[in-house]
C-alpha positions as CSV (number, residue, x, y, z in Angstrom):
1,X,-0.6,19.0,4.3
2,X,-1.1,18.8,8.0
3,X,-3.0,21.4,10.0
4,X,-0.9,23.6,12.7
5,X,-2.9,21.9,15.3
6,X,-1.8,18.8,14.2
7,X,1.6,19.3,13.8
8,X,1.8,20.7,17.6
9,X,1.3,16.8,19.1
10,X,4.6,15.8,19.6
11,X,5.8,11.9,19.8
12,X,6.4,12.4,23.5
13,X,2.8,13.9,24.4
14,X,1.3,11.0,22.1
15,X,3.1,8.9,24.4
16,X,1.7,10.3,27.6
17,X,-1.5,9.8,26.1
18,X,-1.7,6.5,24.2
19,X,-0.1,3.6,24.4
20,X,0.7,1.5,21.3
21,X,0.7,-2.2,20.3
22,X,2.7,-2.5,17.7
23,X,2.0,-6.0,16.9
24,X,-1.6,-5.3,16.4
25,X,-1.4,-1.9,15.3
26,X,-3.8,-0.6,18.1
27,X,-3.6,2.2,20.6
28,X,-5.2,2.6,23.5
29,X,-5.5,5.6,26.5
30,X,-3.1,5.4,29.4
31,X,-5.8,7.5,31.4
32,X,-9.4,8.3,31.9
33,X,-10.6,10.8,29.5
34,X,-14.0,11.4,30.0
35,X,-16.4,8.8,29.8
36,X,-13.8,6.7,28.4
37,X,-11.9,4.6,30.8
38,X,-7.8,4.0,31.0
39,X,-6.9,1.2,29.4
40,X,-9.6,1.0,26.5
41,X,-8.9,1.3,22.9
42,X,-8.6,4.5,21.2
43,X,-10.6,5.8,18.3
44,X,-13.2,4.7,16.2
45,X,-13.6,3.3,12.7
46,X,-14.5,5.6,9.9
47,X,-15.8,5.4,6.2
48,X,-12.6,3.9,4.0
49,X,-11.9,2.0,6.8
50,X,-9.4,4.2,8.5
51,X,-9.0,4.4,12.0
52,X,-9.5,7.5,13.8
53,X,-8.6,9.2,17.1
54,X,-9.7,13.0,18.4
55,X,-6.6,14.5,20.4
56,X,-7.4,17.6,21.6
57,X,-10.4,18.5,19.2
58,X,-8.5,17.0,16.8
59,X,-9.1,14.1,14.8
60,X,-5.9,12.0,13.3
61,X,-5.6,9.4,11.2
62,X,-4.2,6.3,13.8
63,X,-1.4,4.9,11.1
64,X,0.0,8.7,11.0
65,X,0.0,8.2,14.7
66,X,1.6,5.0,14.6
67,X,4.7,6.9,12.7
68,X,4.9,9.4,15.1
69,X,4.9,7.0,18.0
70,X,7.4,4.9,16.8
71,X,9.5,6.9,15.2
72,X,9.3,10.2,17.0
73,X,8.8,12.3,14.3
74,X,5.6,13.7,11.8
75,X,5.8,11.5,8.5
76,X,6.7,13.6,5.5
77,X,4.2,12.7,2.5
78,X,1.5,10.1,2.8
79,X,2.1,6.5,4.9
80,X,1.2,3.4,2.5
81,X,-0.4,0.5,4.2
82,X,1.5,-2.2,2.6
83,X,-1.1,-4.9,2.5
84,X,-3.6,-2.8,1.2
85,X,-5.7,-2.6,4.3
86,X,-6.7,0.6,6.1
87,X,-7.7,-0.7,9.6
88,X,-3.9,-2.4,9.3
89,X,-2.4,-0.2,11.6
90,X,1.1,-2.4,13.1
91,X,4.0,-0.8,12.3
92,X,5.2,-3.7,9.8
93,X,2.7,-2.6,7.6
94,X,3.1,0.7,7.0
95,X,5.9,2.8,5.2
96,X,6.3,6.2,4.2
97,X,5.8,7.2,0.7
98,X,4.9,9.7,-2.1
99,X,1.7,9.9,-3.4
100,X,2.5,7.9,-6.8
101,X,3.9,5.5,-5.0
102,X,0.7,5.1,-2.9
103,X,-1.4,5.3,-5.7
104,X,0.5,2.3,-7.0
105,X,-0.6,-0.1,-4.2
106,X,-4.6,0.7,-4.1
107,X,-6.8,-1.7,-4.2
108,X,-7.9,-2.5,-7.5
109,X,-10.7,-4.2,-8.9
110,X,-9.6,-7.2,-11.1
111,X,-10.5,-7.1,-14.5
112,X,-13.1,-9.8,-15.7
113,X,-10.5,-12.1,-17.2
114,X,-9.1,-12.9,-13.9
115,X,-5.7,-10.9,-14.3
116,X,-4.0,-7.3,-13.2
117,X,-2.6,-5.7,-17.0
118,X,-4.1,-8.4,-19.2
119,X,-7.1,-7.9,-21.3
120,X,-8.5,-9.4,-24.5
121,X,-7.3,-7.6,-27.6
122,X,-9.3,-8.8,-30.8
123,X,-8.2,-12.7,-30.6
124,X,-5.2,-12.4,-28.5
125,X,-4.2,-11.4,-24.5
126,X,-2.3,-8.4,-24.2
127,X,-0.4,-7.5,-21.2
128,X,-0.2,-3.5,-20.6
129,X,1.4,-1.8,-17.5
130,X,1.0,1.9,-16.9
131,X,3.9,4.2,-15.3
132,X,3.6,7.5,-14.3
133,X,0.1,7.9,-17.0
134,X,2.3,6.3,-19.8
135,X,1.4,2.8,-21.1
136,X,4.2,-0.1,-20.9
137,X,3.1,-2.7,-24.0
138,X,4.7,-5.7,-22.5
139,X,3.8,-8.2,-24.9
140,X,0.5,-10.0,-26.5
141,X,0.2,-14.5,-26.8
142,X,-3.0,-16.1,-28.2
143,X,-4.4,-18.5,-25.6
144,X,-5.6,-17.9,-22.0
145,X,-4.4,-21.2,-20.5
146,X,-0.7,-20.5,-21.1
147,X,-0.8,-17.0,-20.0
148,X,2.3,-16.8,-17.3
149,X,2.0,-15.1,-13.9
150,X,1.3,-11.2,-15.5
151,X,3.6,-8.0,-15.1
152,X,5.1,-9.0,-11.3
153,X,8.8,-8.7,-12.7
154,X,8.0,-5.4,-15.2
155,X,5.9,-3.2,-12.3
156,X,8.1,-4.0,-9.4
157,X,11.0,-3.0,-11.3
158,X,9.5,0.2,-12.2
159,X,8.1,0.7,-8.9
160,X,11.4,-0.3,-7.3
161,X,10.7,-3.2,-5.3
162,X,13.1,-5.6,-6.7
163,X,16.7,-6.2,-6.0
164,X,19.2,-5.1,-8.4
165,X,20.0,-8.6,-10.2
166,X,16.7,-8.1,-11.7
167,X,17.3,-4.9,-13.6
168,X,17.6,-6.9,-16.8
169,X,13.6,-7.2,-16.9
170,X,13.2,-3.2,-17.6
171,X,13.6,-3.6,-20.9
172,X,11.7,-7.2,-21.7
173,X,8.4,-8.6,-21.6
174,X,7.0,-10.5,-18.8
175,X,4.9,-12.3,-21.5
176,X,6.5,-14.3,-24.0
177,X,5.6,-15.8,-27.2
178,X,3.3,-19.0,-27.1
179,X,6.3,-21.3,-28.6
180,X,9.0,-19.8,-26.1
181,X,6.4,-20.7,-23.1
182,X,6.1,-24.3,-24.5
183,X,9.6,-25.2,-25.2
184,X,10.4,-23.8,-21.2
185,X,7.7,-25.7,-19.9
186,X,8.8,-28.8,-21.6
């Protein structure tokens, strides 16, 4: 939750403050502050790669600023950076979320066989998704080379970023059968 001190800068004194570019997702003071000079780029990069800007003895996060200065108001719950990158700050790039969602679109490190949910199960691939802790088995074929593009139709379902013709993949597996792959790509 936000601090009290926080939540006191409102969208309009943000605005009287900092101006923001929101096709490059930087802000920068419309007035001398100190040593800094009008006109120069606010805030300084921190550990996670999160952009950070002191307000009043106050340090915020610059994409919870970006919210605010767009659209007037505090965001409620965490903002996701959409591409994955923290120093991402335009406005395109960011959306408001829950946790679970967010936790859904960290970075992850790819497994060593080249492939998000697939992993080498005794002599076959097997393609796993996991939802809210639970694991999705989505299907297992024998050879690497014919493995199809992994779990993209399965997880954005789940995670709700596909349009409603697509519902029909809830309930079947991205990964089919080595014969059904062959006959399709024939």
């Amino acid at each position: 939750m936000l601090s009290e001190s926080k939540l006191r800068l409102t969208a309009e004194q943000l605005r009287e403050l900092l101006d923001y570019a929101p096709e490059t997702g930087l802000f920068y003071w419309r007035e001398a502050r100190g040593s800094v000079a009008a006109g120069s780029e606010a805030g300084t990069l921190h550990t996670g790669g999160y952009h950070m800007i002191r307000i009043d003895g106050a340090a915020h996060r610059a994409h919870r600023l970006a919210w605010l200065h767009v659209h007037g108001e505090h965001p409620i719950g965490e903002i996701d950076h959409i591409n994955g990158n923290p120093a991402d700050n335009r406005i395109v790039n960011l959306r408001q979320c829950s946790h679970a969602q967010n936790t859904r679109n960290v970075a992850r490190r790819r497994n060593r066989w080249g492939f998000k949910g697939i992993y080498r199960h005794r002599s076959k691939w097997r393609a796993e998704i996991t939802v809210n802790g639970r694991r999705i088995h989505m299907g297992s074929i024998l050879p690497r080379r014919r493995l199809p593009t992994p779990m993209t139709k399965p997880r954005a379902f789940i995670t709700g970023n596909l349009p409603e013709r697509t519902r029909r993949w809830r309930r079947r597996a991205c990964v089919r059968p080595h014969s059904a792959l062959s006959r399709r790509q024939a």
